[in-house]
C-alpha positions as CSV (number, residue, x, y, z in Angstrom):
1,X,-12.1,19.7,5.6
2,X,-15.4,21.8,6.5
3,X,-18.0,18.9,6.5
4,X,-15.1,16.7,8.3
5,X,-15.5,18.8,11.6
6,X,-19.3,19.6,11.2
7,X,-19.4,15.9,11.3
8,X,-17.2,15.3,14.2
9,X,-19.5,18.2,15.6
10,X,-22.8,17.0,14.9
11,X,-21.2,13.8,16.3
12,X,-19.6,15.3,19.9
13,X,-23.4,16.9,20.1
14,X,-25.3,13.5,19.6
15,X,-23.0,11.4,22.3
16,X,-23.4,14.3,24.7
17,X,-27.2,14.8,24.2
18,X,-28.0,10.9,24.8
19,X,-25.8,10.2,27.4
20,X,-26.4,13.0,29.6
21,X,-25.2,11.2,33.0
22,X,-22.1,10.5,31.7
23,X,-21.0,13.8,31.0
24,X,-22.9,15.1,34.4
25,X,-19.8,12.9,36.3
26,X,-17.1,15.1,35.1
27,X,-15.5,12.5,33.1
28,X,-16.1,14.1,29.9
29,X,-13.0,13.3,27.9
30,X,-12.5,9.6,28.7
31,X,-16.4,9.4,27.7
32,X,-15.8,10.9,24.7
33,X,-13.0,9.5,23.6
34,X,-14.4,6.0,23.9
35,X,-17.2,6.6,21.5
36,X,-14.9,8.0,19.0
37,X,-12.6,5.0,18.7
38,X,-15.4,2.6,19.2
39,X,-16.9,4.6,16.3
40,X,-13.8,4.4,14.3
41,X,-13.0,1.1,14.9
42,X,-16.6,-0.2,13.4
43,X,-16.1,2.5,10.3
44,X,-12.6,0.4,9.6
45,X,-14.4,-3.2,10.5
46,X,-17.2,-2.5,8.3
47,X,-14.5,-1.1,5.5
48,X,-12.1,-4.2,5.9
49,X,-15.1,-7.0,5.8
């Protein structure tokens, strides 16, 4: 359960450091969220083909 959320951490850090002018906008969440279920949806894709 630990390395599952120093992952999602180490993740959340990474989108915001190199998309900085995303997250200057305000739309933080949206952004975010995006790259999570893009993310997820490649981790299931790769798993499934």
């Amino acid at each position: 359960m630990g390395l599952g959320i120093g992952g999602g951490a180490m993740i959340y850090i990474t989108v915001k450091e190199v998309f900085p002018e995303v997250y200057a906008e305000g739309s933080q969440m949206v952004s975010t969220l995006g790259f999570l279920l893009g993310f997820l949806l490649m981790l299931f894709l790769d798993t499934t083909l």
